[in-house]
C-alpha positions as a printed Julia matrix, in Angstrom:
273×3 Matrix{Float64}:
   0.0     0.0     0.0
   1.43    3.44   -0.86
   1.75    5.95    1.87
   2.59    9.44    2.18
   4.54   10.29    5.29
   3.27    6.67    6.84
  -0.03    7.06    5.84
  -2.27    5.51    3.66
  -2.99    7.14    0.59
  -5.01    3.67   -1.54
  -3.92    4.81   -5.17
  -3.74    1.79   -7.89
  -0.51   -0.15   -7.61
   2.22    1.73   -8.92
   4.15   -0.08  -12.01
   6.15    3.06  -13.45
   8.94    4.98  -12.83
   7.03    8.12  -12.11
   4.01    7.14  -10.2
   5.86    7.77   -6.69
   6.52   11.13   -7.71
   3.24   11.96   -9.17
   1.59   10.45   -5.94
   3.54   12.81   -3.24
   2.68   15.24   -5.32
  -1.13   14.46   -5.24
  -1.12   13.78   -1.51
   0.68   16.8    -0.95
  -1.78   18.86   -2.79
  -4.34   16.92   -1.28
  -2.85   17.93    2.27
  -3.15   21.46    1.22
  -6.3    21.48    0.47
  -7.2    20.02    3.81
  -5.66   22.69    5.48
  -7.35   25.33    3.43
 -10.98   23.96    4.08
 -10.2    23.71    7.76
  -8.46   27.22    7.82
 -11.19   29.07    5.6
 -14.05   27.06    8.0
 -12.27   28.52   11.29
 -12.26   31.76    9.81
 -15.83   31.06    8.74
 -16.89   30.76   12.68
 -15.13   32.85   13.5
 -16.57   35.85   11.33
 -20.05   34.47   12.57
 -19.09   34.68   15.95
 -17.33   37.98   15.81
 -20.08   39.91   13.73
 -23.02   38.52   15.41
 -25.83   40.86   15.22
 -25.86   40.95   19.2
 -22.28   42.77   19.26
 -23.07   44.92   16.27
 -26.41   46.13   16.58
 -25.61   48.97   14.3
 -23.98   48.13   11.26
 -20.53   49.25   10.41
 -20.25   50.82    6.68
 -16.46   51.34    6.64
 -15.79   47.6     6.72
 -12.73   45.77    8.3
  -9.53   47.97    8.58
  -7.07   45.03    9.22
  -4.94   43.33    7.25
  -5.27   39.37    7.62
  -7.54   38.97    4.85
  -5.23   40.29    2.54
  -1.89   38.63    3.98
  -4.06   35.42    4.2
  -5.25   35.49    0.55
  -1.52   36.6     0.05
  -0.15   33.6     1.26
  -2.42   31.37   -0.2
  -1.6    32.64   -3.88
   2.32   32.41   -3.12
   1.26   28.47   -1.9
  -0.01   27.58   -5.18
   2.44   29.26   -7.12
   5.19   27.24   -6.03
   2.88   24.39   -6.81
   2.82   25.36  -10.01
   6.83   26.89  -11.15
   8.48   24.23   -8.38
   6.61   20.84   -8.93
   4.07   20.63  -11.52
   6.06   22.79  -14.25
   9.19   20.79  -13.75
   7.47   17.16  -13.61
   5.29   18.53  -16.83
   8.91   19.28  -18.86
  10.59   15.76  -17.33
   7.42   13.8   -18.09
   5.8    15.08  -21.19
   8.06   17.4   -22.93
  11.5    15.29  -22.87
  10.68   11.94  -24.86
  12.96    9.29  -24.73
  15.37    7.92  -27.56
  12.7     6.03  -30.04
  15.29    3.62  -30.79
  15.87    2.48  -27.14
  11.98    2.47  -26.67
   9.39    0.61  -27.25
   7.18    2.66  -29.69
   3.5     1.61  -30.17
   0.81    3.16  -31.88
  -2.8     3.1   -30.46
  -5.71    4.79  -32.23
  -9.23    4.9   -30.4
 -12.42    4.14  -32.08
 -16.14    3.71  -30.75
 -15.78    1.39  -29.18
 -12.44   -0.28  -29.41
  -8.67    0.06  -28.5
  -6.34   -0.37  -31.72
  -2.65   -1.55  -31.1
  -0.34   -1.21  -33.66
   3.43   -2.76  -33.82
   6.05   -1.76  -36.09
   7.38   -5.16  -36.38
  11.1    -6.14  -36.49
  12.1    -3.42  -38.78
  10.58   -1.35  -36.66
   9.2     0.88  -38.98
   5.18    1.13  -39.01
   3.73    0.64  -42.17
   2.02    3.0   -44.8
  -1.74    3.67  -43.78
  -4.14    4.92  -46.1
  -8.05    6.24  -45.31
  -9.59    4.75  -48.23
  -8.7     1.24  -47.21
  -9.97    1.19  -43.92
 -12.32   -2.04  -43.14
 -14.07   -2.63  -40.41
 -12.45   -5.91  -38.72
 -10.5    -7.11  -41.48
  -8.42   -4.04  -41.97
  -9.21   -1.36  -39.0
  -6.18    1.29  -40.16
  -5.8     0.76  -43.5
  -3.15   -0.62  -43.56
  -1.71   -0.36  -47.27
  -0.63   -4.27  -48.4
   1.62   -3.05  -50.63
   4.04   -0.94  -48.26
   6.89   -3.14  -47.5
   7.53   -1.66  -44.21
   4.39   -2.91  -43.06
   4.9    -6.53  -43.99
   5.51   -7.91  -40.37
   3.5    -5.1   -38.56
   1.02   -6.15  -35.96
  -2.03   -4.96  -35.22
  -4.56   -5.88  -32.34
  -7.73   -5.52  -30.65
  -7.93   -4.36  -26.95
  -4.67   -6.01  -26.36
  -1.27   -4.1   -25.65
   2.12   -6.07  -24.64
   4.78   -4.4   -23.18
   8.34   -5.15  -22.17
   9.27   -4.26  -18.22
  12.39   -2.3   -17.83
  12.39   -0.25  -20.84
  10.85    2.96  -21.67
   7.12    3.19  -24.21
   6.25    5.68  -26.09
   2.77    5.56  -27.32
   1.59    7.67  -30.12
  -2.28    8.21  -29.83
  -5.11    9.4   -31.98
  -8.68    8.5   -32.9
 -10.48    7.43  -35.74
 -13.94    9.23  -34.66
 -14.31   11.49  -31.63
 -12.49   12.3   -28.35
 -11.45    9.63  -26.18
  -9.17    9.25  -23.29
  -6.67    6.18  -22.65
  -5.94    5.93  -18.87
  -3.6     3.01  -17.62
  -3.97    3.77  -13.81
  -1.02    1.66  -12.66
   1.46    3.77  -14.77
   0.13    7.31  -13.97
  -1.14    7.56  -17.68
  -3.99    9.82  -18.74
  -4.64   11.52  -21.85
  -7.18   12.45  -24.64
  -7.27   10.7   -28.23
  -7.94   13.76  -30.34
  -8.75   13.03  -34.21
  -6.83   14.64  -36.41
  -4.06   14.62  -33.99
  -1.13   12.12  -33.0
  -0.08   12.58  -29.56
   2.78   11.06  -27.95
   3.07    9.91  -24.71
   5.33    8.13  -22.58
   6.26    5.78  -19.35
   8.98    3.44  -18.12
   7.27    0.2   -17.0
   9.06   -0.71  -13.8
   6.36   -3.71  -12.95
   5.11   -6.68  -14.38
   1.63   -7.34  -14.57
  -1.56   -7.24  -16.58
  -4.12   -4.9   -15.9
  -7.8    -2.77  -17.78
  -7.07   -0.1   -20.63
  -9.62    2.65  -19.52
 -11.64    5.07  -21.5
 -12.07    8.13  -19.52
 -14.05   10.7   -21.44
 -17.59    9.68  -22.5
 -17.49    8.85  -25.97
 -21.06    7.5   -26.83
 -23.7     5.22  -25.69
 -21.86    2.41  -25.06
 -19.15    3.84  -23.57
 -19.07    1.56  -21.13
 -18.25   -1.3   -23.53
 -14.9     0.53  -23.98
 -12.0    -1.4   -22.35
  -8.97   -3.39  -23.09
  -6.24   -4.83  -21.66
  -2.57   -4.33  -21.29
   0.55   -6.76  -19.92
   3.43   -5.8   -18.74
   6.22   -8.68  -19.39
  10.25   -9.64  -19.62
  11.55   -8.69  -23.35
  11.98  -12.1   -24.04
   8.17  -12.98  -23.09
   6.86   -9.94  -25.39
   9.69  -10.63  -28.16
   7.55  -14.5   -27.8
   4.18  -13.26  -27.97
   5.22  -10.57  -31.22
   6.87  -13.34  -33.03
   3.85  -15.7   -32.35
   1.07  -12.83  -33.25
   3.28  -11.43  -36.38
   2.7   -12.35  -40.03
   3.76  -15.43  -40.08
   6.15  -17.05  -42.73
   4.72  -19.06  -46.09
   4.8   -22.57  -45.75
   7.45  -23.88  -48.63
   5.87  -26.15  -51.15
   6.18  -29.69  -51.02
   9.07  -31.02  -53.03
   7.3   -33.22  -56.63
   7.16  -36.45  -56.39
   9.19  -37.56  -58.95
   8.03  -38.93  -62.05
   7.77  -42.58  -62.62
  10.13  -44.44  -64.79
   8.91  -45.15  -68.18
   8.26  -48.97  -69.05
  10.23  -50.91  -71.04
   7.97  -51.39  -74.44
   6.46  -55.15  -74.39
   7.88  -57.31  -77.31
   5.44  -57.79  -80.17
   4.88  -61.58  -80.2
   6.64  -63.16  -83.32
   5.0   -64.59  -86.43
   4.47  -68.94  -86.8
């Protein structure tokens, strides 16, 4: 269980290399906003208490003359600001901003669709294939992917099904085929909008091995609900396995001919008398 300080805080399991930090930061924010609402509801009583009609029968038009109002609200605005320019700025640049190497990644593409997750591998050359509008099919052919673009010979595509190696960092290039929709992997601190039109990346180190739900988390139609997938976390050599087994696989070679029989010698032709 994660804790903050020893105590509890019940977020998903964390399986990334950033969800500690993002958590502390939550809980901290979280912690500040607990002190606000039980600061602002002192102050609350107290104002009720001090400016009861039964000390102030006559009411007062020049208003307070202090100053803790203002040095409170004061301090409350320099609080969040170094929310903002010391944590959140900094973990925004380190987290979203500054993607990792694509060649020492893992680099998937997923593009949303009512009501579906679609995974798409580059294969061993690791170079996704050509995609074209026109040849989208539903089922057989979901991205259009173009058969005649060699780069996308041993690409792999799948349905509400994402392998990843542990260990190594992903980047994930998002978009949508239709409307808005949101991919959110809980356990790796992962949340953000499929925009058609657009291809977002995004990016995580996997630190955990496991297999847990692909989320949509904008509504996205009537059967939103319907929308969820699945994602596992494994050792290289288990996801190297399972792309090899779910690639294109190889033509089967031909039987060798069977060769040809002999011809027969020619029969005799039986002699005269």
């Amino acid at each position: 269980m994660q804790t903050f300080y020893g105590l509890p805080m019940n977020f998903p399991e964390e399986a990334s290399a950033h969800a500690l930090q993002l958590d502390n930061l939550t809980a901290l924010v979280h912690w500040l906003m607990l002190v606000l609402f039980v600061g602002w509801g002192i102050f609350f009583v107290y104002v009720l208490f001090r400016f009861r009609k039964g000390r102030n029968p006559v009411a007062s038009y020049d208003g307070a003359k202090g100053h803790f109002s203002t040095y409170g609200e004061a301090g409350v605005a320099l609080i969040e600001v170094l929310l903002l320019v010391v944590f959140a700025v900094p973990i925004w640049a380190k987290r979203v901003s500054a993607l990792p190497d694509e060649s020492r990644s893992t680099v998937v593409r997923v593009v949303a669709e009512q009501f579906a997750w679609n995974i798409h591998y580059p294969g061993k050359d690791g170079v996704f294939g050509r995609t074209r509008p026109e040849l989208v099919t539903q089922g057989t052919n979901p991205l259009g992917l173009d058969p005649d673009d060699p780069a996308g010979k041993d690409d792999v595509i799948t349905l509400n099904q994402m392998h990843l190696p542990v260990d190594k960092p992903v980047i994930i290039k998002l978009t949508s085929k239709d409307v808005i929709h949101s991919l959110f992997l809980p356990q790796m601190r992962v949340k953000q909008d499929a925009i058609p039109g657009q291809v977002i990346p995004i990016w995580f180190h996997p630190i955990k091995t496991g297999q847990w739900e692909i989320a949509c988390a904008q509504l996205c139609g009537l059967t939103h609900y319907r929308m969820r997938g699945f994602y596992a976390v494994e050792s290289q050599a288990e996801f190297d396995k399972w792309l090899q087994d779910n690639g294109p696989q190889p033509a089967a070679a031909a039987p060798p001919a069977a060769p040809a029989p002999a011809p027969s010698a020619p029969t005799p032709a039986p002699s005269a008398g």
